[in-house]
KOLGU-4560 file (N, C-alpha, C; in nm, 3 decimals, padded with zeros to 5 digits):
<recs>
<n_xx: 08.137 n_yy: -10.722 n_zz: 00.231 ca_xx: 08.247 ca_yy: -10.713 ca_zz: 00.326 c_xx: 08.208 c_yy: -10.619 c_zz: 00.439 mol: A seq: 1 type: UNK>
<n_xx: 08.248 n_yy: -10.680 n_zz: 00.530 ca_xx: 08.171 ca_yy: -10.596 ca_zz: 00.684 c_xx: 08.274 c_yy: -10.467 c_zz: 00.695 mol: A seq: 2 type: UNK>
<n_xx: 08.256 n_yy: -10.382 n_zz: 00.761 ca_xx: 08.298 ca_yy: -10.225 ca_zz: 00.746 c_xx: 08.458 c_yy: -10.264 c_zz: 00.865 mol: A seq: 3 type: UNK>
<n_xx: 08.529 n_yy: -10.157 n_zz: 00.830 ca_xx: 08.678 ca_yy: -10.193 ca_zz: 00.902 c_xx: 08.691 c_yy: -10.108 c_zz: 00.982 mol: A seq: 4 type: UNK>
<n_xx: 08.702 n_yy: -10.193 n_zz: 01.122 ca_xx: 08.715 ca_yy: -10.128 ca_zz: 01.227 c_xx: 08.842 c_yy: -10.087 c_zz: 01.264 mol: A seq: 5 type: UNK>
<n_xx: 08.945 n_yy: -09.965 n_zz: 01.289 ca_xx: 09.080 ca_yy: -09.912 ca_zz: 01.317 c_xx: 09.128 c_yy: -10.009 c_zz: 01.430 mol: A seq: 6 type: UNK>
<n_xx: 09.224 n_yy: -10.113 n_zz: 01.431 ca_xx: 09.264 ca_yy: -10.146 ca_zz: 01.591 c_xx: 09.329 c_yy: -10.048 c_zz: 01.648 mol: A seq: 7 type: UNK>
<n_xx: 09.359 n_yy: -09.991 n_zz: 01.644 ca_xx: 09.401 ca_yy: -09.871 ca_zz: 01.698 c_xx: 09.390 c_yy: -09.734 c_zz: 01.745 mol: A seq: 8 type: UNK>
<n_xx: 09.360 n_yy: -09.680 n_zz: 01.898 ca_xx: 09.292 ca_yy: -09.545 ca_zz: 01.902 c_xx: 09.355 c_yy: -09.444 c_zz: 01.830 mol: A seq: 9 type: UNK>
<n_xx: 09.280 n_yy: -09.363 n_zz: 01.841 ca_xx: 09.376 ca_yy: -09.215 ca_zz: 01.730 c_xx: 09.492 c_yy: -09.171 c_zz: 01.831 mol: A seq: 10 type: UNK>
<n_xx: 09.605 n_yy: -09.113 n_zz: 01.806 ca_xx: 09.676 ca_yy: -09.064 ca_zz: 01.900 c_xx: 09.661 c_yy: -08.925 c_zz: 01.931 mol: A seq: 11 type: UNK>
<n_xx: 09.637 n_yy: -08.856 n_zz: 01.811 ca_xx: 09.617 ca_yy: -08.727 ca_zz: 01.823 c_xx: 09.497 c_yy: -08.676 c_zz: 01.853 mol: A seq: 12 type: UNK>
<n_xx: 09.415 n_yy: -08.618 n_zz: 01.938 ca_xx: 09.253 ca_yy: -08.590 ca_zz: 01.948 c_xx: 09.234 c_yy: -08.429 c_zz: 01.953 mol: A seq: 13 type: UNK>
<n_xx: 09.148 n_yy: -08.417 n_zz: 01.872 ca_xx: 09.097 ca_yy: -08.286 ca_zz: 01.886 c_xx: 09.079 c_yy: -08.236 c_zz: 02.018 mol: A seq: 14 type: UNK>
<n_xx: 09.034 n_yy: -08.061 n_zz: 02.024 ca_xx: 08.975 ca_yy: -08.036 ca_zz: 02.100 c_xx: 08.885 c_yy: -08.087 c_zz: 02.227 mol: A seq: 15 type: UNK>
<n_xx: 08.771 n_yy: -08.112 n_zz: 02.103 ca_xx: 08.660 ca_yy: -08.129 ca_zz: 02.173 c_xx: 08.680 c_yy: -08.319 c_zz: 02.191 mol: A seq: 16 type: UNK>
<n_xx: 08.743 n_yy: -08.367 n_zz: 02.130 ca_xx: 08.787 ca_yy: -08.504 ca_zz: 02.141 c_xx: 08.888 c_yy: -08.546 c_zz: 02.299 mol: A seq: 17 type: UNK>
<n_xx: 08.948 n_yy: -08.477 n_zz: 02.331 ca_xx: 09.051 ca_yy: -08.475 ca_zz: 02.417 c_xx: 08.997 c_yy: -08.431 c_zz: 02.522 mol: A seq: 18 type: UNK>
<n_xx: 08.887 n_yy: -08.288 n_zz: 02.565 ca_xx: 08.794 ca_yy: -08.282 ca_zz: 02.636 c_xx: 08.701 c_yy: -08.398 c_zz: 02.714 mol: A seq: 19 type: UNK>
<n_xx: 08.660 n_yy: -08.456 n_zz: 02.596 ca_xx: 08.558 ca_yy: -08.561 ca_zz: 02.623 c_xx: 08.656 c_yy: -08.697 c_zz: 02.673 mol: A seq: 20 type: UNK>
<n_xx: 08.777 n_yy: -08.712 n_zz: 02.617 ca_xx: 08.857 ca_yy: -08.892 ca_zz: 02.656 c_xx: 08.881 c_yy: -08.808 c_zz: 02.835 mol: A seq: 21 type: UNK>
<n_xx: 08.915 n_yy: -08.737 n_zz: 02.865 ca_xx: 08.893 ca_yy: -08.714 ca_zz: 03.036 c_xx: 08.785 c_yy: -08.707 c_zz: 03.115 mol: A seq: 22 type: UNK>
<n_xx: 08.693 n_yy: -08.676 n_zz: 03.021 ca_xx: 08.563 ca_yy: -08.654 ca_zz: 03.083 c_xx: 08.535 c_yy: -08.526 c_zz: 03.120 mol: A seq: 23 type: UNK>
<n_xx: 08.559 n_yy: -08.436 n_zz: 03.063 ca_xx: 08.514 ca_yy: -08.245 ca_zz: 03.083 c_xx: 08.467 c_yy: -08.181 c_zz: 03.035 mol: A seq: 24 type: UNK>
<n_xx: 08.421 n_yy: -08.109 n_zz: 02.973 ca_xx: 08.388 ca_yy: -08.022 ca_zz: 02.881 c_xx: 08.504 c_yy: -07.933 c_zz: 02.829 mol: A seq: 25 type: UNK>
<n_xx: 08.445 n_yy: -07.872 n_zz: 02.717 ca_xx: 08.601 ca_yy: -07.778 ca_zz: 02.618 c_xx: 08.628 c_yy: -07.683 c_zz: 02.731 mol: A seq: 26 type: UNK>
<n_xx: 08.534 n_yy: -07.647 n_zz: 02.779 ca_xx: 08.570 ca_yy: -07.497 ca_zz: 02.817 c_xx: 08.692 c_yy: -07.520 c_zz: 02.970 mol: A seq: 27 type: UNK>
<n_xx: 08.623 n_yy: -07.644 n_zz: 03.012 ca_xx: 08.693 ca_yy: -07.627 ca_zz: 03.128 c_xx: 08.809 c_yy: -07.701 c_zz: 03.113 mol: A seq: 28 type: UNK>
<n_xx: 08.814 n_yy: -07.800 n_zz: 02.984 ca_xx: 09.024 ca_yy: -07.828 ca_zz: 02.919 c_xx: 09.050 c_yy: -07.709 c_zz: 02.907 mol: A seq: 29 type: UNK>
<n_xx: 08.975 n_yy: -07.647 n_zz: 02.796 ca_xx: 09.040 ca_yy: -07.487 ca_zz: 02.790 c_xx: 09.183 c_yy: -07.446 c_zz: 02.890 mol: A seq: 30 type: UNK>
<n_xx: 09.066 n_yy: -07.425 n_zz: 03.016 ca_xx: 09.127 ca_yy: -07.390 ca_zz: 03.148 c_xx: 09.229 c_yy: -07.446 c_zz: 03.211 mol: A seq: 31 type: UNK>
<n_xx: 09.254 n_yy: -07.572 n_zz: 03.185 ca_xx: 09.319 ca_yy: -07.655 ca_zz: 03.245 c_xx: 09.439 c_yy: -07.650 c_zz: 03.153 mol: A seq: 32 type: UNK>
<n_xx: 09.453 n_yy: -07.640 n_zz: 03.018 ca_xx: 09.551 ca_yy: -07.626 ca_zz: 02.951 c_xx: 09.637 c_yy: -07.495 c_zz: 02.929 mol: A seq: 33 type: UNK>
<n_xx: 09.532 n_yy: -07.360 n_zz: 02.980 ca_xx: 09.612 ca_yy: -07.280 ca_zz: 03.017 c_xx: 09.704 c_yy: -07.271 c_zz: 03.159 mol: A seq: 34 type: UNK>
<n_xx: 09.651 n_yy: -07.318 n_zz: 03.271 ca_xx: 09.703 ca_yy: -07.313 ca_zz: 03.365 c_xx: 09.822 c_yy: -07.406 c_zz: 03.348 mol: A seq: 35 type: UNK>
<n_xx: 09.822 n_yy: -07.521 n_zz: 03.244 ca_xx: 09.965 ca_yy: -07.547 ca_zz: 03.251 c_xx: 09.957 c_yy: -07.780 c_zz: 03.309 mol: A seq: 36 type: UNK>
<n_xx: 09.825 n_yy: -07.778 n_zz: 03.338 ca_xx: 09.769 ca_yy: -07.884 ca_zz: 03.404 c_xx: 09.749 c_yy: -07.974 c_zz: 03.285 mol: A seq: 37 type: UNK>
<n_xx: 09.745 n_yy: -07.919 n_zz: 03.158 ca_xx: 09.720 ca_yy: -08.042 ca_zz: 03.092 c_xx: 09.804 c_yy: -07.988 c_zz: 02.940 mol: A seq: 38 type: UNK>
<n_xx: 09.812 n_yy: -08.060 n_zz: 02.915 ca_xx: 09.940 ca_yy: -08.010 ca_zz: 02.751 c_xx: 09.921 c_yy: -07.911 c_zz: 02.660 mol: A seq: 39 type: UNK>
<n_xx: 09.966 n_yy: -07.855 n_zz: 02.606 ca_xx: 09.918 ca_yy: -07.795 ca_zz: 02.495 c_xx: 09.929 c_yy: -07.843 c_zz: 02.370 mol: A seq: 40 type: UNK>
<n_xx: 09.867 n_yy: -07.794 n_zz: 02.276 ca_xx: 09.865 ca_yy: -07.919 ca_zz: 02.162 c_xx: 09.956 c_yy: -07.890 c_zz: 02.080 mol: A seq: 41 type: UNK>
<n_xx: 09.966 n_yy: -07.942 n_zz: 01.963 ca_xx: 10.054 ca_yy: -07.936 ca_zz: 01.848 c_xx: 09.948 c_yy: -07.913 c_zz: 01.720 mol: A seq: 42 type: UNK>
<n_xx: 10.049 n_yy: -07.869 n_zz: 01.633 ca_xx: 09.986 ca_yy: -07.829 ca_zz: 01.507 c_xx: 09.987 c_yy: -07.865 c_zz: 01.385 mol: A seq: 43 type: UNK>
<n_xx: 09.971 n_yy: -07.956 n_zz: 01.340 ca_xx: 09.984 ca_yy: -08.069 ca_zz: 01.212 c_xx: 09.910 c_yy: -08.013 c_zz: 01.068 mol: A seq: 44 type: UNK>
<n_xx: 09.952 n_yy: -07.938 n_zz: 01.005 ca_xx: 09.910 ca_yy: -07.873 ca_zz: 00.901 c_xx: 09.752 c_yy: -07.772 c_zz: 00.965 mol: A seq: 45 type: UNK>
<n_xx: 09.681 n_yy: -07.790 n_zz: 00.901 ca_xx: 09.580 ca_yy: -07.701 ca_zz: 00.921 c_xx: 09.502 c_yy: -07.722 c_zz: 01.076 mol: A seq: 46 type: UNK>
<n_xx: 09.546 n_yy: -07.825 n_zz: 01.144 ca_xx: 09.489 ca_yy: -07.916 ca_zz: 01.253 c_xx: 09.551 c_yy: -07.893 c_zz: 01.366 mol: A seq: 47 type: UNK>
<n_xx: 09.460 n_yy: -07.858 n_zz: 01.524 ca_xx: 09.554 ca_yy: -07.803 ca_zz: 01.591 c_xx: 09.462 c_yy: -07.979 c_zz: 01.704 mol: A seq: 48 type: UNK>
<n_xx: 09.620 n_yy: -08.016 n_zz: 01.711 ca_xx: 09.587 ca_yy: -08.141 ca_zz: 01.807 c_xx: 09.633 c_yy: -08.152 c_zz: 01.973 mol: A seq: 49 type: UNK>
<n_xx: 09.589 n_yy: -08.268 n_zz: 02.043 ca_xx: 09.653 ca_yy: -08.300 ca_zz: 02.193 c_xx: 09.675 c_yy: -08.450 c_zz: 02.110 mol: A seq: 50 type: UNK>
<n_xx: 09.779 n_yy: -08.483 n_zz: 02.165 ca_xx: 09.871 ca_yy: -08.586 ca_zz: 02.193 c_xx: 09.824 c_yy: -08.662 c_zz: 02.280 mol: A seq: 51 type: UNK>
<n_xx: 09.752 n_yy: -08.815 n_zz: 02.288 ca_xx: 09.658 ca_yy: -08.899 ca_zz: 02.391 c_xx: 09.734 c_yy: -08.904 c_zz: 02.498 mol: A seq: 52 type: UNK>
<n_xx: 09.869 n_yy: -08.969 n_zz: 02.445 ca_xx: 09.954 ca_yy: -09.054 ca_zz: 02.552 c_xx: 09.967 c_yy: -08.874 c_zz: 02.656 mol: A seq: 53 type: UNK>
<n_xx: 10.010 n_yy: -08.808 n_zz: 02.616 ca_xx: 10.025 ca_yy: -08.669 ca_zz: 02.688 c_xx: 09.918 c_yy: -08.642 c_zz: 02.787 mol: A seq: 54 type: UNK>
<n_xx: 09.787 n_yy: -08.635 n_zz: 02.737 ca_xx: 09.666 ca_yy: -08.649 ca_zz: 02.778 c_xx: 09.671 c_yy: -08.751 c_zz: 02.910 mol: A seq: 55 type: UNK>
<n_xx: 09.719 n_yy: -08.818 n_zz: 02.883 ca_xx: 09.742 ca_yy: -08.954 ca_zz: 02.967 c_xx: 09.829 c_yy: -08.948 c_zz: 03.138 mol: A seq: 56 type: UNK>
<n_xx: 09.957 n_yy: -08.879 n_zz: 03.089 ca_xx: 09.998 ca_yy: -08.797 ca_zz: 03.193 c_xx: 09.996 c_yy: -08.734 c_zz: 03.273 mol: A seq: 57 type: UNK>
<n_xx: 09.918 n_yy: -08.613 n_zz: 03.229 ca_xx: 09.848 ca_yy: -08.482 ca_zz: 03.252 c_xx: 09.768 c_yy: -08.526 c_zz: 03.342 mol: A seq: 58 type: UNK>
<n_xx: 09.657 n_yy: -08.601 n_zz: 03.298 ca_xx: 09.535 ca_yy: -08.693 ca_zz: 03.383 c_xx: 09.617 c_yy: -08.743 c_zz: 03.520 mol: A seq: 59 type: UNK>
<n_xx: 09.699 n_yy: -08.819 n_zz: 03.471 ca_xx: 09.740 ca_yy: -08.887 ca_zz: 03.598 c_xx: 09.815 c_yy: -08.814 c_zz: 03.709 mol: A seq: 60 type: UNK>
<n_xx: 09.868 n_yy: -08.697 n_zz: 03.692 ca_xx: 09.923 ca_yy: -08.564 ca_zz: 03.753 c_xx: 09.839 c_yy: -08.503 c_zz: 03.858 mol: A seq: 61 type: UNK>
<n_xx: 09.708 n_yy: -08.524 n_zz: 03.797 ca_xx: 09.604 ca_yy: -08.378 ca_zz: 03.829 c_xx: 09.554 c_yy: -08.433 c_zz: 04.016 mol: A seq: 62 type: UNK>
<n_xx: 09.567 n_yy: -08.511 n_zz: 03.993 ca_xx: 09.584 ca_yy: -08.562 ca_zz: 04.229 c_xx: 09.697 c_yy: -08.549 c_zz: 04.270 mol: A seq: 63 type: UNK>
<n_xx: 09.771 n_yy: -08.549 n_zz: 04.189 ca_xx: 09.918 ca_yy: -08.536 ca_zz: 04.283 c_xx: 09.924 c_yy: -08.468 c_zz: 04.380 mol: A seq: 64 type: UNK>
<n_xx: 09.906 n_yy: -08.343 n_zz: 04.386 ca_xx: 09.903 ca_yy: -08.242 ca_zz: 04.478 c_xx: 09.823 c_yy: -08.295 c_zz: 04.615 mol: A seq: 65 type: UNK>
<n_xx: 09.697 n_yy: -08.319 n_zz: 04.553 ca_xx: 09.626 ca_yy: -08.394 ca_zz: 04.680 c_xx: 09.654 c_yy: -08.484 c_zz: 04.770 mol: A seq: 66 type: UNK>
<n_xx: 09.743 n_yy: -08.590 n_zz: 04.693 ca_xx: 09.783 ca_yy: -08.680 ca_zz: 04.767 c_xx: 09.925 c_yy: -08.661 c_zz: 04.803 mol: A seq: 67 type: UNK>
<n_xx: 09.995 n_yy: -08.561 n_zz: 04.768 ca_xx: 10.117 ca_yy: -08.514 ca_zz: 04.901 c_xx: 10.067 c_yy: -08.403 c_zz: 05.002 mol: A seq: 68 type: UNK>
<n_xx: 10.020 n_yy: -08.371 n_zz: 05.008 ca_xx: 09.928 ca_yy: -08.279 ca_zz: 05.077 c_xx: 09.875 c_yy: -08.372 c_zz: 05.224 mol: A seq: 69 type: UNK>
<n_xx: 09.822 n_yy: -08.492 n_zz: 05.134 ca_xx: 09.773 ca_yy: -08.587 ca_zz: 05.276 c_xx: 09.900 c_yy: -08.665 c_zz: 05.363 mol: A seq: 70 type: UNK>
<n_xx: 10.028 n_yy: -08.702 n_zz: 05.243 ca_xx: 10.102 ca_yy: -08.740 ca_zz: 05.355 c_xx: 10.167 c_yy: -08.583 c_zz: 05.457 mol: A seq: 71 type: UNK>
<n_xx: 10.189 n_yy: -08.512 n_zz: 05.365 ca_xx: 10.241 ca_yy: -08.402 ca_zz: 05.476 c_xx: 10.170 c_yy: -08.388 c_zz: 05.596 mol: A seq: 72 type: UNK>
<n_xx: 10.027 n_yy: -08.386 n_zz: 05.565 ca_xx: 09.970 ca_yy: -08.350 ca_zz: 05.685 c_xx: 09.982 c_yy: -08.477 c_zz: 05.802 mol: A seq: 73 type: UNK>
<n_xx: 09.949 n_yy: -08.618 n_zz: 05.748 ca_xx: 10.025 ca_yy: -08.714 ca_zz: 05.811 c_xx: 10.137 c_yy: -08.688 c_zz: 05.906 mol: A seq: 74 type: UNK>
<n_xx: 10.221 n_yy: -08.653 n_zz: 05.837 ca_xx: 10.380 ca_yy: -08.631 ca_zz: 05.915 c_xx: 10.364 c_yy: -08.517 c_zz: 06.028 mol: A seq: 75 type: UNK>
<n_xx: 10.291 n_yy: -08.448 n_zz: 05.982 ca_xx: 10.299 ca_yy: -08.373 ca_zz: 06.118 c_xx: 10.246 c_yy: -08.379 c_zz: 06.214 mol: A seq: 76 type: UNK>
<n_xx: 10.159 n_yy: -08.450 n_zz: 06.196 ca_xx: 10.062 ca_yy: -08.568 ca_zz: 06.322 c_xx: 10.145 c_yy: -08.627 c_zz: 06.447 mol: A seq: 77 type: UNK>
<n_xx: 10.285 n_yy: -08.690 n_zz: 06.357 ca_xx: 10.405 ca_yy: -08.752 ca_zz: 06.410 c_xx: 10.442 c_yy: -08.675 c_zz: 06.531 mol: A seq: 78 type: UNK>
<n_xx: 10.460 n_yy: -08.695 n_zz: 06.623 ca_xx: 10.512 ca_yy: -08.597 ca_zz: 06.720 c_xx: 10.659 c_yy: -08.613 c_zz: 06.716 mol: A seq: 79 type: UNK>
<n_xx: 10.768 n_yy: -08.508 n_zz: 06.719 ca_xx: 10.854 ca_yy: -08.489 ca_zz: 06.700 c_xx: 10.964 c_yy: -08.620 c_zz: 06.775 mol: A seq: 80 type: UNK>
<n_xx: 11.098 n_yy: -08.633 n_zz: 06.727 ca_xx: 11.168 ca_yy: -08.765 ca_zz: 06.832 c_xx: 11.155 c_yy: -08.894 c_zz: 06.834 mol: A seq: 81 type: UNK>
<n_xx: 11.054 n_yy: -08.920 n_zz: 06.713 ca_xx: 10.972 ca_yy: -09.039 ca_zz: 06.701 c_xx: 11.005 c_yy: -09.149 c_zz: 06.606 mol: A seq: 82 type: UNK>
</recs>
């Protein structure tokens, strides 16, 4: 019998698991999870986890800034009356 593959990703990812599904290294999630930019985890018996779908959020957050930033500056391009 051929080996069984999970259909399903894990939801909960480690550390260094949750690091790597964004593409970063620990140290610099580390950073990012203190500043507040990406979740903090939860604690499931002896296991300290991130939450994917959370992960997921967080990720999609992290331009935001950038891209209101570009329309503001846009708008003020606008000359006033317009």
């Amino acid at each position: 019998m051929a080996d069984r593959v999970d259909a399903y990703p894990p939801r909960g990812l480690s550390r260094d698991e949750a690091a790597r599904y964004i593409g970063i290294g620990p140290t610099l999630f580390d950073e990012l999870v203190q500043a507040g930019r990406m979740p903090r985890p939860v604690r499931i018996g002896k296991r300290v986890i991130w939450d994917r779908l959370k992960i997921d959020a967080a990720f999609a957050d992290l331009g935001a800034d950038d891209r209101e930033n570009q329309v503001d500056r846009a708008l003020r391009l606008v000359p006033a009356g317009r």
